[in-house]
C-alpha positions as CSV (number, residue, x, y, z in Angstrom):
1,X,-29.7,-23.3,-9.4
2,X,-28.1,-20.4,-11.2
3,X,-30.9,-17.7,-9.4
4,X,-30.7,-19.6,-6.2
5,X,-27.1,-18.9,-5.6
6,X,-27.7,-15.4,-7.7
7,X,-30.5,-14.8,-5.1
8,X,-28.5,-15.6,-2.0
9,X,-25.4,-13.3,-3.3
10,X,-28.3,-10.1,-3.9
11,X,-29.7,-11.1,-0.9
12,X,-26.4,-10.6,0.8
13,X,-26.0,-7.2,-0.4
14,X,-29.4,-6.0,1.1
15,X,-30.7,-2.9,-0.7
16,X,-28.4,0.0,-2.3
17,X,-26.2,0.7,-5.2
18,X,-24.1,-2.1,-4.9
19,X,-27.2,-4.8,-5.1
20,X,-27.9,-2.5,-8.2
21,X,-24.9,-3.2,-9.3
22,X,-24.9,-7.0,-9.0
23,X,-26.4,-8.4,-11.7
24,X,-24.2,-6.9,-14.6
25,X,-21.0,-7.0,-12.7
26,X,-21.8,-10.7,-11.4
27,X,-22.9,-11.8,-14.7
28,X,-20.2,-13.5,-16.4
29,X,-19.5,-15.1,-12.9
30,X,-22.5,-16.7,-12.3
31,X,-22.6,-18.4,-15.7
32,X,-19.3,-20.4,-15.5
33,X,-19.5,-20.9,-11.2
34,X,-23.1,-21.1,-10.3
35,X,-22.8,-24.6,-9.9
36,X,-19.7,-24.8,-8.0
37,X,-20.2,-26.7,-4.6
38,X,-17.8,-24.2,-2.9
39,X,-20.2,-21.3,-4.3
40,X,-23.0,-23.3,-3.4
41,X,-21.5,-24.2,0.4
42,X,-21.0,-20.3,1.5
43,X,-22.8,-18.2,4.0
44,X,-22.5,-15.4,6.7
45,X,-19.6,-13.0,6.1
46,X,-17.9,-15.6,3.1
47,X,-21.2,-14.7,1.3
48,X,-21.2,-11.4,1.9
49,X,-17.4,-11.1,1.2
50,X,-18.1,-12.9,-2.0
51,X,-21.3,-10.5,-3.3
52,X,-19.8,-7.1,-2.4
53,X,-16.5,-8.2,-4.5
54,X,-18.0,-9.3,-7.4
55,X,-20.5,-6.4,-7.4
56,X,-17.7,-3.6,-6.6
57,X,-15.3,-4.8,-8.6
58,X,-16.3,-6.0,-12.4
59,X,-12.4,-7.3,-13.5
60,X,-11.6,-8.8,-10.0
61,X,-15.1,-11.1,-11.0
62,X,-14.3,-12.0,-14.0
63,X,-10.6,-13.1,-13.4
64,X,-12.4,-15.0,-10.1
65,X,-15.0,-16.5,-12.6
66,X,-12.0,-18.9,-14.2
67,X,-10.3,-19.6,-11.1
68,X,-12.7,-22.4,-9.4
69,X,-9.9,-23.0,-7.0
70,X,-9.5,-20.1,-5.6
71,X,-13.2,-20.2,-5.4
72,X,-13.1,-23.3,-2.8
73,X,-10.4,-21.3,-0.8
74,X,-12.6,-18.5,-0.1
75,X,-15.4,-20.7,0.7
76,X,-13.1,-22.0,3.7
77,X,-11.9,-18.8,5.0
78,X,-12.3,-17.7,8.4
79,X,-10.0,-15.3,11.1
80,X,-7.3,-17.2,11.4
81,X,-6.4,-17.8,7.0
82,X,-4.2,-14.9,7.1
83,X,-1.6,-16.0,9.2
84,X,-1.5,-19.1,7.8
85,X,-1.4,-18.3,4.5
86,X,1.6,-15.8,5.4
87,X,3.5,-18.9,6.4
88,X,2.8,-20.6,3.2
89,X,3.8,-17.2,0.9
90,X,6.9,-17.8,3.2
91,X,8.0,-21.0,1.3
92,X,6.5,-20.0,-2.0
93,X,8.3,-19.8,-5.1
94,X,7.7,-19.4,-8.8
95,X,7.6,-22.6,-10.8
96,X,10.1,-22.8,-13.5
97,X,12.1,-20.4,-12.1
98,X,14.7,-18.8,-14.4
99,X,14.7,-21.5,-16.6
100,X,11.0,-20.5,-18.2
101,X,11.3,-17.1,-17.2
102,X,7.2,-16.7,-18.4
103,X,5.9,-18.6,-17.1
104,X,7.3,-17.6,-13.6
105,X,6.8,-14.2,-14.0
106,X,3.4,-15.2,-14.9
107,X,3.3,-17.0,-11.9
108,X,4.1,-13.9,-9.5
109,X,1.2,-12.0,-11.5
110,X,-1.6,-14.9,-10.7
111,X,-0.3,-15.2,-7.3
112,X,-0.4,-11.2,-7.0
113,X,-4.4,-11.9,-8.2
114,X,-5.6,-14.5,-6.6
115,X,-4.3,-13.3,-3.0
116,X,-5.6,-9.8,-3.2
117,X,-9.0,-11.7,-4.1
118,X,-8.6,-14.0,-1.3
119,X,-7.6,-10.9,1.2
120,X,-10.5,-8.6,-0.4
121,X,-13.0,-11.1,0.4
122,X,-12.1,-11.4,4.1
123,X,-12.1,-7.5,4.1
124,X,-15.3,-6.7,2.6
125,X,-16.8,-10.0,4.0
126,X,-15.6,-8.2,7.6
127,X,-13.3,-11.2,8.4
128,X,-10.3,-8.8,9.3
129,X,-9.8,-5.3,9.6
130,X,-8.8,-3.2,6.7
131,X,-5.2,-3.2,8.9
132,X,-5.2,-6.6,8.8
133,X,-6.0,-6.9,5.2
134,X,-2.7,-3.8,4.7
135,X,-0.4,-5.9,6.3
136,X,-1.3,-8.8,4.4
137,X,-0.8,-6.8,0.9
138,X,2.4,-5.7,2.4
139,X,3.7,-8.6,3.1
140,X,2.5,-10.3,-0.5
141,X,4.1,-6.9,-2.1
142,X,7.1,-8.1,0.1
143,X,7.3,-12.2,-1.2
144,X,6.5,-11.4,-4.8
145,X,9.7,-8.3,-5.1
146,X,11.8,-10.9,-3.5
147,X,10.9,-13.6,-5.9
148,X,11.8,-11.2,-9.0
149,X,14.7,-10.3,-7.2
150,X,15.8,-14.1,-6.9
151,X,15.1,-14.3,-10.6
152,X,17.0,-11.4,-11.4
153,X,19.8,-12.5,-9.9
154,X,19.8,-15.8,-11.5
155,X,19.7,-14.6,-14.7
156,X,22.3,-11.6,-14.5
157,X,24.7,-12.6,-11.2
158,X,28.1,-13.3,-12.8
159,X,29.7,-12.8,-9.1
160,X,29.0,-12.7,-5.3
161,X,29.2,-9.3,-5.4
162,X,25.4,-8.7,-6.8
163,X,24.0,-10.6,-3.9
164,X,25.0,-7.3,-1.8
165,X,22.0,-5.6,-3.2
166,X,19.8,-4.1,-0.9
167,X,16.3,-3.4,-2.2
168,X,14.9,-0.4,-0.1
169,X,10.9,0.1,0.2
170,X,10.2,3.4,0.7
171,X,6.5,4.5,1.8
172,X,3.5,2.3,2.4
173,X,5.6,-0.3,2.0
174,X,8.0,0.4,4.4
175,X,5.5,0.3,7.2
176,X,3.1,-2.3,5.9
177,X,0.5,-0.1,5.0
178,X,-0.5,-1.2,1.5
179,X,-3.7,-0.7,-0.6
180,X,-5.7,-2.1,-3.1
181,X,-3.8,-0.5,-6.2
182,X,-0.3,0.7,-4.3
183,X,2.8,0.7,-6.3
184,X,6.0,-0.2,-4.8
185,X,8.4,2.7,-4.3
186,X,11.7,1.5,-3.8
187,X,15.6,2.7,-4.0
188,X,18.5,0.4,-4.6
189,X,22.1,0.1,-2.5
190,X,24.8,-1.7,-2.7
191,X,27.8,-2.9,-0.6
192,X,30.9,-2.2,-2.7
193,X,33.0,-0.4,-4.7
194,X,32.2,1.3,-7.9
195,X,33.6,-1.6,-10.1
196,X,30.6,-3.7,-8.9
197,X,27.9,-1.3,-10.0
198,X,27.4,-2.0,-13.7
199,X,26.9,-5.6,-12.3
200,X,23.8,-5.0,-9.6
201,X,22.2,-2.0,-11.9
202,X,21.6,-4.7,-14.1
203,X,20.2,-6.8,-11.3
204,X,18.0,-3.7,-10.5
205,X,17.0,-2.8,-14.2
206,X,15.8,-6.6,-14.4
207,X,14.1,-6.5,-11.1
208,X,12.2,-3.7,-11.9
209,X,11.1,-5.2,-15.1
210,X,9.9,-8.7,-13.8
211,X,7.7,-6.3,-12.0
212,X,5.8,-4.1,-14.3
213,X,6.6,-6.0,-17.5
214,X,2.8,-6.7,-19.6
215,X,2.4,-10.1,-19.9
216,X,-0.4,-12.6,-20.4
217,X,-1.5,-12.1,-16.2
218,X,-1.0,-8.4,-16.2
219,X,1.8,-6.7,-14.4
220,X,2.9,-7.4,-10.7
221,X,3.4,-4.1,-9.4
222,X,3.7,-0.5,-10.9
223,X,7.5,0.8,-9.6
224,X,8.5,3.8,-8.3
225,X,12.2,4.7,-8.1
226,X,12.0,8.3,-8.0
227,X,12.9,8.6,-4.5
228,X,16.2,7.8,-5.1
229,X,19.2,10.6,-4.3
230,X,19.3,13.0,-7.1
231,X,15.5,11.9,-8.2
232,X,15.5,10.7,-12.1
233,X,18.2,12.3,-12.5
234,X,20.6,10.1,-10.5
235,X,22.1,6.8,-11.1
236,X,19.6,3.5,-9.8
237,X,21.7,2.1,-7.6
238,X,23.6,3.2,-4.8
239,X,26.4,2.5,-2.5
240,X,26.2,2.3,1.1
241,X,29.0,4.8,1.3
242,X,27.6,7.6,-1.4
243,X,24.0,7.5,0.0
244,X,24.9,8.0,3.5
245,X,27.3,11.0,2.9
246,X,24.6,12.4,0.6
247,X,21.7,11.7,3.2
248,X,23.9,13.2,6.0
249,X,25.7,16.1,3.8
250,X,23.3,17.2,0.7
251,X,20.1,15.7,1.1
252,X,17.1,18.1,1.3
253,X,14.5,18.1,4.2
254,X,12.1,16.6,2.4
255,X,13.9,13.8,1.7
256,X,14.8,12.9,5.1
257,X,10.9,13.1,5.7
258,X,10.7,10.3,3.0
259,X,13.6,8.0,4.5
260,X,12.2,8.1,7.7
261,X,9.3,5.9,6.2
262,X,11.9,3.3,4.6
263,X,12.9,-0.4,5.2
264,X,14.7,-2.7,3.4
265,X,12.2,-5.8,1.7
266,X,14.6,-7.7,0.1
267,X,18.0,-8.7,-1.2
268,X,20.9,-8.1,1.5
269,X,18.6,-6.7,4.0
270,X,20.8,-6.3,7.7
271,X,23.7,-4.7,5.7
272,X,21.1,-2.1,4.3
273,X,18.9,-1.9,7.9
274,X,22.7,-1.3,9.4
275,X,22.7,1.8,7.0
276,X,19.5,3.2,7.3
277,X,19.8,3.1,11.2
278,X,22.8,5.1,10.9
279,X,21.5,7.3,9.0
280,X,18.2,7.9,11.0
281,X,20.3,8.3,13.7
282,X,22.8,11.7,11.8
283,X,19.2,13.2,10.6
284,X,17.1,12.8,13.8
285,X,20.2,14.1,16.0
286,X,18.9,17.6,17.7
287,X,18.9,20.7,15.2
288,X,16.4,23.2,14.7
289,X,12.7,22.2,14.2
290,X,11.6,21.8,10.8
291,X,8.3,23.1,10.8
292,X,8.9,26.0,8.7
293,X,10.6,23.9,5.7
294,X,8.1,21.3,6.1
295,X,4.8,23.7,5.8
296,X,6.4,25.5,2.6
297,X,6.7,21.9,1.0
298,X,3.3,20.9,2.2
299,X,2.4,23.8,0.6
300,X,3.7,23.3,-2.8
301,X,2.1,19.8,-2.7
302,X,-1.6,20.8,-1.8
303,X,-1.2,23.6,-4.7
304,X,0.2,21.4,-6.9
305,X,-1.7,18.1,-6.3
306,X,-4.3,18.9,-3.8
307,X,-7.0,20.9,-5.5
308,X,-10.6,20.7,-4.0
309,X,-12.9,20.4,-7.0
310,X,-16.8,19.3,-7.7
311,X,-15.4,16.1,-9.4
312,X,-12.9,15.0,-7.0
313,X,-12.6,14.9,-3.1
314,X,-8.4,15.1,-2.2
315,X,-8.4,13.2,0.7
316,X,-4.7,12.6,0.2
317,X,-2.9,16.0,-0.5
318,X,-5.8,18.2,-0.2
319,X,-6.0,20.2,3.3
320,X,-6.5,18.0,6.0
321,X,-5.8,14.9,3.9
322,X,-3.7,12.0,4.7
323,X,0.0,13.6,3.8
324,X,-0.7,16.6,6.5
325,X,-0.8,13.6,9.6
326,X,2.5,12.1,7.6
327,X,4.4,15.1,7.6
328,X,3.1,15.6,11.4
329,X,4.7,12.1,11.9
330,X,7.8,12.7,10.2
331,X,8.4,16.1,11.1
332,X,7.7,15.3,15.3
333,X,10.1,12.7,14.9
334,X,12.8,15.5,13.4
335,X,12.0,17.4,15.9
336,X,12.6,15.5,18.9
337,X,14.5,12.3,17.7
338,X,13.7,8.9,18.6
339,X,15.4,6.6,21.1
340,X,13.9,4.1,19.6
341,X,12.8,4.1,15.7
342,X,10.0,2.0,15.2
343,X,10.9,-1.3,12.8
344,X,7.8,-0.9,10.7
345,X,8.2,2.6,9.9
346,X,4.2,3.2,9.4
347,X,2.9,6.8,10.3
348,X,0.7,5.6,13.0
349,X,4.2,4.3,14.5
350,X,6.2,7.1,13.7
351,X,3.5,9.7,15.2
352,X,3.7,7.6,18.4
353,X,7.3,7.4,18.3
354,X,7.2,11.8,18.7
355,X,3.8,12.7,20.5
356,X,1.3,10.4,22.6
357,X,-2.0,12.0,24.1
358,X,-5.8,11.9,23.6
359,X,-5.4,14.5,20.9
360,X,-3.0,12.0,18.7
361,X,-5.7,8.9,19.5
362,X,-8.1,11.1,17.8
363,X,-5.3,11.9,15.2
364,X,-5.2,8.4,14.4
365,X,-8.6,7.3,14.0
366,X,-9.3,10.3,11.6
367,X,-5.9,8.8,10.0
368,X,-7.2,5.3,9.8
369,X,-10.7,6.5,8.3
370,X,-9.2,8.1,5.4
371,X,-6.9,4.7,5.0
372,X,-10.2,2.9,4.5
373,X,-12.2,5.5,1.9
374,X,-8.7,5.2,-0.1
375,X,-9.0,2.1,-0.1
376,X,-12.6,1.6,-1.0
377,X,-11.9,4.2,-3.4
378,X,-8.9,2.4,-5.5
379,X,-10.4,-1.5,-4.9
380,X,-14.1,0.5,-6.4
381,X,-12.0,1.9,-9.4
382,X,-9.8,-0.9,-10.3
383,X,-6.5,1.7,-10.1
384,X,-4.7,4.0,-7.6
385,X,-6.7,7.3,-6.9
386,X,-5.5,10.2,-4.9
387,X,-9.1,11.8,-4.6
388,X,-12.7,10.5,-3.7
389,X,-14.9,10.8,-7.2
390,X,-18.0,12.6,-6.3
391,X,-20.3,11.5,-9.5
392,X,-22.8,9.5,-7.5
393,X,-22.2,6.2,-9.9
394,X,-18.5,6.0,-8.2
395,X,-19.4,7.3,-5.0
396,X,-22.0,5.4,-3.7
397,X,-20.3,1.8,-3.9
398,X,-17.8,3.3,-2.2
399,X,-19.9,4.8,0.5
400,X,-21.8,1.3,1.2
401,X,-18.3,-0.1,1.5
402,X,-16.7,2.4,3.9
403,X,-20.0,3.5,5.9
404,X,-22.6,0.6,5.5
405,X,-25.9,1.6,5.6
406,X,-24.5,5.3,4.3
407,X,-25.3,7.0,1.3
408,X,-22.6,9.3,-0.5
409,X,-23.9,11.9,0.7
410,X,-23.0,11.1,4.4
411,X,-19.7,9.4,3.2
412,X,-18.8,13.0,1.9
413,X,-20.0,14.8,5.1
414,X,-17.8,12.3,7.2
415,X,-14.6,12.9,4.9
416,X,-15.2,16.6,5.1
417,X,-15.1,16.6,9.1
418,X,-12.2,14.1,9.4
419,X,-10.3,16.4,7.1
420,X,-11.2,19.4,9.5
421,X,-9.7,17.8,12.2
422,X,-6.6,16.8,11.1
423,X,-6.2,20.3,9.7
424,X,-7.2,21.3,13.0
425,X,-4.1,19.7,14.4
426,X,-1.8,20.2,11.8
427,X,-2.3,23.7,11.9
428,X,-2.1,24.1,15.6
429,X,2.0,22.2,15.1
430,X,2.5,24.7,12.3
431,X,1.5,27.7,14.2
432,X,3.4,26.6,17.7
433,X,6.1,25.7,15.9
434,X,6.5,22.6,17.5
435,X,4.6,19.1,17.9
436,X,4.0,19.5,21.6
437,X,1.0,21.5,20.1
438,X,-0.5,17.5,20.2
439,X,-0.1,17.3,24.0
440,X,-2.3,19.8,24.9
C-alpha cells in the first residue's frame, strides 16, 4: 500500500525537480500515513496539493506526518473551505487560556501550523489563488495576535485602562497581503494619559512575547516594532495624542510612506482607525510632490539591500523589484490625496486609489507575479527571503511552483522582464516628477 499511495503522490508531480525531490522529502511521511484512509481517499488537485507540499517543503511534511487530522481535513478541501474556516478562526480560542499559559500559547503555534498546511495545500493544489491563500494568512496572522493580546491582557490588566490598546499592523499586514514566512510589523497606541503607560507597555512587552517566545510548537510569528516613532530608539507604546503631533509635525517622509500601509488588527481598534484616518488625512492634504525625497530613499535601500549578485535575484529592493511599485503607490497617493482611503491598505489598493489606466493594469500583474515567486521562494526555503536563490537546487522547485512546466532558467528570464517593467514605470514617475506619468 505504501508504493501505491507513494506512486499516486510522484505520479501527481509529473516529471521535474520536485518528483526528484519526493522520495526523500516524503519519506518520513509515508511511513507513519500511508495507510491513512484520508491519504488513501484523495485525488485531482487535493493530490496534487498534497505531493508538491510534502516534496517542496521537508519540515511542513514532517510536522503533517503526526497530525492525521489535519490529514482528513485536507482530504475534504475544496473552493469554498476558506471562507468557512474564516468563520470558524472567528470563534476560536486557545484552550486553557491564561490559566495554563503553555499550553495556550502552544496552542496558537499548532493552530499557526496546521492552517498554513491546510491553506498551502489549496494553493499549490490550485484550489485558490495565491491572493486568496494572502488573505487567508492575513486574517490567521490577524486571530492568533488577538488571541495573545487577550492573554496578555488577562495576565497583566490591573485596570480598564489597558483595554485602550490599539495594536497597529503596519505593512503586509495592513492590507492583507501575507506570505509564507511574513513577520508581523506592528506599532502600539494608547488612549490616555501618561499615568496609564507603564500599565499597557507591559501589555505590549507580553504580547510581543506570546508571539515569538520558543516553545515546544515553535514560535507564532517573528515581530517587528521598528516602525514605531523614533524607531528602536523610542518608547513601545504610544498615545493617540504624541503619535499624531509627531506624524503631523516631525515625522519624516518616509515614514508617512509606511503609515499609509497601516491598520489597526487588534485591541481597541475604532479609537485607533479614528486616529490613523486623521492622520492620513493632515499627511495626504496637498503639498509639494514627494518624488524627489522618495527616489533618494529608494535609493539608499537598493544600495543598501538591493544588490544584484550571481547567488541571489533581489526581486524585492533590487531595481524594478517589489518596493519600487510600493513607493509608486504610496508616493501617488502623497501626491494627489485620496477622497477615499482604501480600508485594506494593500499596494494594489493604494496604486488604484492615485492612478488608474492600462499602464497600472500592467503595473499590477508584474506586481502580483513577483508576490507569487516570493512566495514560492520563502514556502521552498522554510524562512523569509528578500531575493530569488539562483543555485539550481533552490531554484528549480521554485520555478515548477511559480511557472509549471518552466525550468529556472525561464523562471529567471520572466523575473528579469517583470523587473524591467516596473522599472520602466517607476522611472518614467521619477523623471516627470509626477504619477500622471501612469496615465499616459
Amino acid at each position: 500500500m505504501t508504493s501505491s499511495i507513494a506512486q499516486r503522490l510522484r505520479d501527481a508531480l509529473g516529471a521535474g525537480p520536485l518528483a526528484e525531490l519526493f522520495p526523500i522529502s516524503a519519506a518520513g511521511f509515508l511511513e507513519r500515513r500511508s495507510g491513512d484512509a484520508a491519504l488513501q481517499s484523495l485525488a485531482g488537485r487535493s493530490l496534487a496539493g498534497l505531493a508538491r507540499l510534502l516534496a517542496s517543503q521537508p519540515q511542513m511534511a514532517g510536522f503533517l506526518s503526526y497530525r492525521p487530522a489535519l490529514l482528513e481535513r485536507i482530504a475534504q478541501v475544496g473552493p469554498d473551505s476558506l471562507p468557512a474556516r474564516i468563520r470558524e478562526l472567528e470563534k476560536w480560542s486557545p484552550e486553557g487560556g491564561a490559566t495554563d499559559l503553555e499550553a495556550a500559547l502552544d496552542a496558537l503555534r499548532v493552530l499557526r501550523r496546521e492552517e498554513t498546511c491546510l491553506v498551502a495545500c489549496l494553493d499549490l493544489g490550485g484550489w485558490i489563488s495565491f491572493e486568496e491563500a494572502a488573505r487567508f494568512l492575513s486574517i490567521l496572522a490577524e486571530i492568533v495576535a488577538q488571541q495573545a493580546l487577550a492573554l496578555a491582557e488577562a495576565v497583566v490588566s490591573t485596570t480598564p485602562a489597558s483595554r485602550e490598546l490599539a495594536v497597529i499592523g503596519m505593512g503586509k499586514i495592513a492590507g492583507r497581503e501575507f506570505t509564507y514566512h511574513s513577520d508581523l510589523d506592528l506599532i502600539f497606541l494608547y488612549r490616555g494619559e501618561v499615568e496609564v503607560m507603564a500599565e499597557v507597555s507591559r501589555v505590549a512587552q507580553r504580547l510581543i512575547a506570546y508571539l515569538t517566545t520558543m516553545t515546544g510548537a515553535g514560535v507564532a510569528y517573528a515581530v517587528d516594532t521598528r516602525l514605531r516613532p523614533s524607531g528602536q530608539q523610542g518608547v513601545l507604546v504610544t498615545s493617540f495624542e504624541t503619535f499624531t503631533r509627531y506624524q503631523t509635525d516631525r515625522a519624516q517622509r518616509w515614514e508617512h510612506v509606511a503609515l499609509l500601509r497601516a491598520r489597526p488588527i487588534g485591541g481597541a481598534i475604532a479609537a485607533g482607525q479614528e486616529v490613523l484616518d486623521a492622520v492620513h488625512a493632515r499627511i495626504l492634504a496637498p503639498h509639494e510632490p514627494p518624488w524627489s525625497e522618495l527616489a533618494e530613499l529608494r535609493n539608499r535601500v537598493e544600495s543598501e539591500r538591493g544588490g544584484e549578485s550571481d547567488r541571489a535575484v533581489p526581486y524585492k529592493t533590487g531595481a524594478g523589484g517589489l518596493m519600487d511599485v510600493d513607493f509608486l503607490a504610496s508616493g501617488g497617493l502623497l501626491e494627489r490625496g485620496a477622497e477615499r482611503f482604501p480600508a485594506l491598505p494593500s499596494v494594489p489598493a493604494l496604486l488604484r486609489a492615485a492612478v488608474a489606466g492600462p499602464r497600472v493594469d500592467t503595473l499590477l500583474d508584474d506586481y502580483a507575479f513577483l508576490r507569487l515567486v516570493e512566495a514560492r521562494a520563502r514556502w521552498c526555503a522554510g524562512r523569509a527571503l528578500e531575493g530569488l536563490r539562483s543555485a539550481p537546487e533552490a531554484l528549480e522547485p521554485v520555478a515548477e511552483l511559480a511557472l509549471p512546466g518552466s525550468d529556472g532558467a525561464a523562471l529567471l528570464e520572466r523575473v528579469a522582464s517583470t523587473r524591467r517593467r516596473i522599472r520602466e514605470a517607476y522611472d518614467a514617475v521619477i523623471r516627470s516628477g509626477s504619477i500622471a506619468a501612469l496615465e499616459a
